[in-house]
N, C-alpha and C positions, 0 to 999 in steps of 0.2 A: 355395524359399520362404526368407526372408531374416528375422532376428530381428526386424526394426520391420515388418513388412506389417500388423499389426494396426490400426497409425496411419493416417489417413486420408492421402488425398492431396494436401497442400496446396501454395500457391506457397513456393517455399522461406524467400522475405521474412517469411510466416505464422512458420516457423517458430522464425528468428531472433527476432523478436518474442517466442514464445513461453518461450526458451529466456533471451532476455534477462530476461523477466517473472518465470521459475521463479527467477534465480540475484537478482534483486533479492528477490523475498520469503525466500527464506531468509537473506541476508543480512541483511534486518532481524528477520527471526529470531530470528540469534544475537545481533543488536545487542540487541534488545529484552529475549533474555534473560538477558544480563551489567549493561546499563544500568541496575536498582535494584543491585543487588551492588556495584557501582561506588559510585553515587551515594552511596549508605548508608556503604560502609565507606570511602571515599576522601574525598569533599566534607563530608562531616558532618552530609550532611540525616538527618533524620524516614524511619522507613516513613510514615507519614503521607503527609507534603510528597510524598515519591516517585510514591506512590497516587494522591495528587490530582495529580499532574502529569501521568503519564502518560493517566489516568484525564480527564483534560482536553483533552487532548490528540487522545484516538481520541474523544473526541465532538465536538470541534471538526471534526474530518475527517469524522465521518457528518453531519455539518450544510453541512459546505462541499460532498457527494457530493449532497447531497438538494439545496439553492439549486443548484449546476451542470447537475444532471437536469433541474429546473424552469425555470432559465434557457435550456437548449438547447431543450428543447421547445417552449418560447412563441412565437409569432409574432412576437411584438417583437422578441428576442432572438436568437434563431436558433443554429443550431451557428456559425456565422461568428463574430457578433457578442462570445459569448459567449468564443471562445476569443481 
């Protein structure tokens, strides 16, 4: 029995993909968690300005995931079209 048997069996490509996806979310991660520290004590913004920035930011991205969900799904649109 082998340390990873609990993982499922996928094509190894799955994997890569997977392994790619883990080391980009935490890398914004750590980006995301130095970026106000930065911004604040380096460039000279606001907590404010910072809050609303970033805070614009990830709602702009849940609005651009909801229009792309709605656009692949449409018949007009299609996964093709859309991408």
């Amino acid at each position: 029995m082998t340390t990873f048997s609990w993982l499922p069996r996928l094509n190894p490509q799955i994997w890569i993909l997977v392994m790619g996806r883990f080391l980009s979310q935490v890398g914004s991660g750590v980006v995301l968690f130095y970026e106000p520290i930065y911004f604040v004590n380096q460039v000279g913004l606001s907590p404010t300005q910072v809050g609303i920035g970033l805070s614009s930011a990830a709602m702009a991205s849940a609005g651009g995931y909801v229009l792309a969900g709605t656009m692949t799904d449409s018949l007009f649109w299609g996964r093709r079209r859309t991408l």
